[in-house]
C-alpha positions, 0 to 999 in steps of 0.5 A: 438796239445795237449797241456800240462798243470801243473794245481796245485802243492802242496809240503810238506817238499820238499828244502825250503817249508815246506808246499807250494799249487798252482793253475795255470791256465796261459801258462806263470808263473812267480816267483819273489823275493828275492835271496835264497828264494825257487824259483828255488826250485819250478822249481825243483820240476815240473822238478822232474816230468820227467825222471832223477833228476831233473835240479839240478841233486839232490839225493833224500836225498838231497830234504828234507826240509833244517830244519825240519823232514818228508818225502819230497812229491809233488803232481801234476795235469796235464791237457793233452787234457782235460784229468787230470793226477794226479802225487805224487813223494817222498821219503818213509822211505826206502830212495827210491823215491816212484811214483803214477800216478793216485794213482797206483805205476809207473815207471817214465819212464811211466810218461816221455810216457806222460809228456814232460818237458825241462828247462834252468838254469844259470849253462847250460852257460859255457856247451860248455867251461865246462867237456864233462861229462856236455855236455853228461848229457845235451844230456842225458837229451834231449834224455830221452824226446824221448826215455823214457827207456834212463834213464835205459839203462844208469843205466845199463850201468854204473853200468856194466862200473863198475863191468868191472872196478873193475874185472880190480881193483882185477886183475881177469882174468876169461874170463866168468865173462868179457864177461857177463860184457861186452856183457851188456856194448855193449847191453846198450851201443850201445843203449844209443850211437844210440839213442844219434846220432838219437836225434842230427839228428833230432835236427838239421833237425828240426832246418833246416826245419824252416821256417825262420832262427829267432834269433838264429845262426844255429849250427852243432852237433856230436859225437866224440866216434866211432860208432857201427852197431851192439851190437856185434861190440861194444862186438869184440872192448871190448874183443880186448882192455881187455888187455889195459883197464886193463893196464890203470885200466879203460874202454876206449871205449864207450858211457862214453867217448864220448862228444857232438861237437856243431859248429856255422854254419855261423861262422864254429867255435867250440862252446868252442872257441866263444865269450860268447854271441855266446855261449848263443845263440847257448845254445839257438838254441839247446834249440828252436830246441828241444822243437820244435822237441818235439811237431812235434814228439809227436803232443804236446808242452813241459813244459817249466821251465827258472831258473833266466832267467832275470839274465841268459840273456839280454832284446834281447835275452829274446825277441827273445826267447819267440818269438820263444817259443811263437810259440808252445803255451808251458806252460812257468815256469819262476823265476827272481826278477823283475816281470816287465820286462814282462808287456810290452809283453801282455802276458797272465801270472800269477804272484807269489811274494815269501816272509818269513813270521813269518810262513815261506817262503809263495808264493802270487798271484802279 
């Protein structure tokens, strides 16, 4: 398998660190201190490395240093089977994010061919009782992991859901303008829609294909939106429902409505509806599922980053997780305040103790 490694991190002018540099050499990284200090900002910074907007899901003006002037920048050198790759992301003075790889300008969907990085966070909690929106952009997230163009095609389609809405917003009526909107709703739609359902297929094949059923409950997963055979299909129910989308004001039928269904298995209850640990651990089992379904398909672990995962879940769970991670020799980015919860796993790691100084925030080796 070909592991993949963040070797060293530099930031500039990025959240809270004006000037942060890193070396890493370890598959488990843990950082400590107090709350509000820059920690998840680290995390943040290593998930801006792949396709999307990162675990805060934050617009590039929003990644500035807090109090200060300048650009933000991150400097990253992975190691990918003794092969290095050198990748630089920021904002340039156009307001844009700007993106090399190897010093040459890049699309990150380039970048996403190669890295492969998933995180948990403390908000991922209530996925299953919160908004389908939530639950579409988790699925999303897992989605651009195999299908690198996914990020575009949702972009199209969005900005198509758009202009198809508001030629219902100036109550226009030309048949053309309609169909050149909504032959690119049903083109990128039916991709982003197929795409979804072939990544939930292979998650839960993965989580069947298990050797032993480990820790964590198995689950079911569907779509709730109809499905298409065909970009041309998806067109016919566009034009067919013009008139009561125009009613509503709205475009009622697509990808943009449908939410991810999980069920525990065992139980044969709707996630929403379990007990709060259930719904962690079902969390949990769709999170092994696909950092495992990522290294069967590309012969290659995933970075892993655990936001606050001291506070995000008990000792148990915690265990069972990192045995279970334990298996694919991930590279594990990890943020909590008591470094000593691990000491007794022997596990090969590298600890950071972030604190204000007189020159601001620094991060020490602990």
């Amino acid at each position: 398998m070909d592991n993949q490694h963040l070797r060293t991190l530099t930031l500039r002018n990025f959240r809270s660190h004006e000037s942060l540099k890193l070396a890493f050499d370890s598959n488990f990284i843990f950082f400590s201190g107090p709350n509000g200090i820059g920690k998840t900002n680290i995390l943040e910074s290593i998930s801006l490395c792949s396709p999307g907007r990162g675990l805060r899901f934050a617009n590039v003006d929003e990644l500035k240093l807090i109090s200060g002037s300048g650009n933000w920048h991150i400097s990253a050198l992975f190691e990918i089977e003794k092969e290095f790759l050198e990748l630089e992301i920021g904002m340039g003075d156009n307001g844009k994010k700007l993106i090399r790889v190897d010093g040459k300008k890049r699309p990150l969907n380039y970048v996403g061919r190669v890295l492969k990085i998933i995180w948990l966070t403390p908000n991922m909690d209530r996925l299953w009782v919160g908004s389908s929106y939530e639950r579409r952009r988790f699925l999303d997230r897992i989605v651009m992991n195999f299908v690198p163009d996914h990020p575009k095609d949702c972009l199209t389609y969005d900005r198509a859901l758009r202009q198809r809405n508001q030629l219902f917003k100036d109550n226009q009526n030309d048949n053309a303008w309609f169909l050149a909107v909504e032959r690119q709703l049903a083109e990128n739609g039916f991709r982003i829609d197929l795409n979804r359902r072939k990544v939930i297929d292979l998650l839960l094949k993965t989580q069947k294909a298990k050797t032993d059923t480990g820790f964590f409950p198995y689950l079911e997963a569907s779509l709730t939106s109809e499905s298409f055979s065909n970009s041309d299909e998806f067109l016919e129910v566009l034009v067919k429902n013009r008139s009561k989308d125009k009613s509503s004001g709205r475009t009622l039928i697509g990808p943009h409505k449908s939410d991810l269904m999980v069920r525990h298995s065992a139980k044969n209850i709707d996630a929403k509806y379990c007990s709060t640990g259930e719904q962690k651990s079902l969390l949990l089992s769709l999170f092994i599922a696909n950092a495992l379904a990522i290294s069967s398909q590309f012969d290659q672990s995933p970075i892993i980053l655990l936001d606050e995962i001291l506070a995000h879940l008990d000792q148990k769970n915690l265990e069972n997780l990192f045995y279970e991670l334990e298996l694919i020799k991930a590279q594990i980015f990890a943020t909590g305040t008591d470094k000593n919860s691990f000491q007794n796993w022997n596990l090969k790691s590298q600890s950071f103790d972030l604190r204000l100084t007189n020159k601001g925030i620094r991060c020490f080796p602990s």
